[in-house]
Every structure is written in structure tokens, then in C-alpha cells.
C-alpha positions as CSV (number, residue, x, y, z in Angstrom):
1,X,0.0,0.0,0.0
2,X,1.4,3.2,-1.2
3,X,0.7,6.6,1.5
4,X,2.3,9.6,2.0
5,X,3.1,12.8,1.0
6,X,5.2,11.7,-1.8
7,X,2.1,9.2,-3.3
8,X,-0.3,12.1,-3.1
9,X,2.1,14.6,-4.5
10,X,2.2,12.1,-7.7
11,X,-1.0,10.6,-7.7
12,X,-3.6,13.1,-6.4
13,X,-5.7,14.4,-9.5
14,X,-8.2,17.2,-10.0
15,X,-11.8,16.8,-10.5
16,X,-14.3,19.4,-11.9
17,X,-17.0,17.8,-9.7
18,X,-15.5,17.5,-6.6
19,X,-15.1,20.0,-3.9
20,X,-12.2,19.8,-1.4
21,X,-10.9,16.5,-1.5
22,X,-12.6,13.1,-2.7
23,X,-11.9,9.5,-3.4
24,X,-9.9,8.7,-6.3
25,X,-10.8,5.9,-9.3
26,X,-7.5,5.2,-9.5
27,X,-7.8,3.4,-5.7
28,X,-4.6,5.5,-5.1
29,X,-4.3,8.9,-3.7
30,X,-7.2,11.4,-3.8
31,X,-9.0,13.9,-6.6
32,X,-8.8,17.6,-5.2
33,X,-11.3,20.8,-6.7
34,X,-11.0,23.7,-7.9
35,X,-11.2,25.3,-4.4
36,X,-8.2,23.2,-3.2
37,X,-5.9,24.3,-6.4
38,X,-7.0,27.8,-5.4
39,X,-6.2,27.9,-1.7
40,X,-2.8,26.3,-2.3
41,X,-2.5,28.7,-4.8
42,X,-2.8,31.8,-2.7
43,X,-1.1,30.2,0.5
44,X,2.2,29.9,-1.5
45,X,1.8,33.1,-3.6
46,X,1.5,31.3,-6.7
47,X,0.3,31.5,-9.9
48,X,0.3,28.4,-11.4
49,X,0.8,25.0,-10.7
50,X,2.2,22.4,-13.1
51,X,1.6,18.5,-12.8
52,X,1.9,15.6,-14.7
53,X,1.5,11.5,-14.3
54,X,-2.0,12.4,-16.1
55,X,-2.5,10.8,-19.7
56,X,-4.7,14.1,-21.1
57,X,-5.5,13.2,-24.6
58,X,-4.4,16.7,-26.1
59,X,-0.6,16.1,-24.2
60,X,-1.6,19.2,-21.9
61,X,-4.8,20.1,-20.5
62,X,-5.9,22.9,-18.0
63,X,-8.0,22.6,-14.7
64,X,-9.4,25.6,-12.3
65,X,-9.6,29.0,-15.1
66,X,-6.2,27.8,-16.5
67,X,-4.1,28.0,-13.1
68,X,-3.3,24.2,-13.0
69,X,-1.9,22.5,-16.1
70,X,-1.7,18.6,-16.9
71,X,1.2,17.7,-19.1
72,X,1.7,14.3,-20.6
73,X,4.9,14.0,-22.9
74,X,4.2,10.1,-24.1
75,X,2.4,10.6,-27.2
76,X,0.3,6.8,-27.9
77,X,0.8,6.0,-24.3
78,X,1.4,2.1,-24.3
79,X,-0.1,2.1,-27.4
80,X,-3.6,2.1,-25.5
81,X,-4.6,5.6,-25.7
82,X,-4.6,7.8,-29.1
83,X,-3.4,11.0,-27.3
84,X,-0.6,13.1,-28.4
85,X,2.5,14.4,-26.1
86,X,3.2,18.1,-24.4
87,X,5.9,19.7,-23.3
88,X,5.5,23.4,-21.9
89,X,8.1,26.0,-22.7
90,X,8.5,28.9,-20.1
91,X,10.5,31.8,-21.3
92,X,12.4,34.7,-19.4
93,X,9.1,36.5,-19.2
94,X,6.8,33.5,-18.0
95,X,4.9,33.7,-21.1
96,X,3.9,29.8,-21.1
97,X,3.8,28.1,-24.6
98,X,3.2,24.5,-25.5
99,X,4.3,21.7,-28.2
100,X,2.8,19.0,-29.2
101,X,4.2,15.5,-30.1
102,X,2.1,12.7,-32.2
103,X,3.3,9.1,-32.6
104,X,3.6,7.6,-36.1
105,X,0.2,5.5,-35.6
106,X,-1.7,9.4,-34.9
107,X,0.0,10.2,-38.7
108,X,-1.2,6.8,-40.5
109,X,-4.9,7.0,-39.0
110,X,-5.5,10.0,-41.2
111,X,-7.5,10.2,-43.9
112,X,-4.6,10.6,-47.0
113,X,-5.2,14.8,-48.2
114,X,-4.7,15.5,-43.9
115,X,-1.7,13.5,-43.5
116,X,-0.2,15.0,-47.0
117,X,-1.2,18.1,-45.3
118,X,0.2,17.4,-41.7
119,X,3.2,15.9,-43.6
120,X,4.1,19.1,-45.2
121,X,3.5,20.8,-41.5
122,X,6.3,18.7,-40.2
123,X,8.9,19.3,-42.9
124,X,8.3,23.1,-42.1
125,X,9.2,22.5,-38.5
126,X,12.9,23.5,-37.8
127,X,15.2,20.4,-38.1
128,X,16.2,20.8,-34.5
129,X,12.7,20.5,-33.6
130,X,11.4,17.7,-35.9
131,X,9.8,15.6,-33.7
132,X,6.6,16.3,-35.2
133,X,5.7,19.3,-32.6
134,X,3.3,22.1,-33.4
135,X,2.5,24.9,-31.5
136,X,-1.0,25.2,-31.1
């Protein structure tokens, strides 16, 4: 039986029904509310808080008016889910941007004109960067 700080820090998840702190599906841990992100929030003078050990099926995904972000950089996660990857850039201003990554299965399940098109997206993408990100 996993407990702790440490489980909870990694397992706890946010729920858009829930208010406080509730039982989590995943038998582990806990789900937390929108309240909770935004009492931690203001007890620690933040502004955001960034988690992850989530599979969102858009590789990021935000919670509480955009002050909690989900990232999840396995794109095709154990080949059971069809969601793409993120990874969240923070530059010397805090501006916040986001890429995303797709796995070779998300290409061939398109329909042939969108993958021509999504094909000629991904030879525009800087060589350094070719790992078939986009910036939404």
C-alpha cells in the first residue's frame, strides 16, 4: 500500500465535480477541486501549478480557469490511448507556450489529403525541432 506525501504529490488528481478532497478511481491517492488548487494557490503566492503522471488526450490540459496545467509527454501512451504528447516552454518573461508531439500510428490513421497536409506541417518545423511538434 502506497501513502504519503510523496504518493499524493504524484498521484492526487483534479476533478471538476468534486469540492475539497474526494476518493480517487484510480484506488490510489485522492481527486482535489477547484477550491483546493485555489487555496494552495494563494497560500504559497503562486500563480500556477504544473503536474503531470495524467494521460490528457491533447498532451496538456488545464483545470481551475487555466491556473493548473496537466502535461503528458508520451504521445500513444502504451499504445492504448490515441493521445498526443506536451511539453510546456517557459521563457524569461513567464509567457507559457506549448508543443505537441504525435506518434507515427496518430499520422497513419489520417484520412490521405490531412496526413499530405500534416506531412508538409512537419517538414516546415525547424530540423532541431522535428519531432513532429506544433504549437498550437
Amino acid at each position: 500500500l502506497i501513502v504519503g506525501l510523496l504518493c499524493d504529490i504524484l498521484w492526487a488528481d483534479p476533478d471538476k465535480e468534486t469540492r475539497g478532497w474526494g476518493e480517487n478511481d484510480r484506488g490510489v491517492s485522492f481527486v482535489f477541486g477547484v477550491d483546493v488548487v485555489e487555496k494552495f494557490l494563494h497560500r504559497h503566492d503562486l500563480d500556477l501549478i504544473c503536474r503531470a503522471h495524467q494521460v490528457v488526450e491533447d498532451g496538456y490540459e488545464f483545470f481551475a480557469q487555466r491556473r493548473l496545467v496537466t502535461l503528458f509527454s508520451a504521445p500513444n501512451y502504451c499504445g492504448e490511448f490515441d493521445n498526443a504528447g506536451g511539453m510546456m516552454s517557459v521563457d524569461e518573461t513567464l509567457m507559457c507556450s506549448f508543443q505537441l508531439y504525435f506518434s507515427e500510428e496518430f499520422f497513419m490513421n489520417l484520412d490521405n489529403s490531412v496526413r499530405r497536409d500534416s506531412f508538409l506541417l512537419y517538414l516546415g518545423v525547424p530540423k532541431a525541432a522535428r519531432s513532429c511538434s506544433s504549437n498550437p
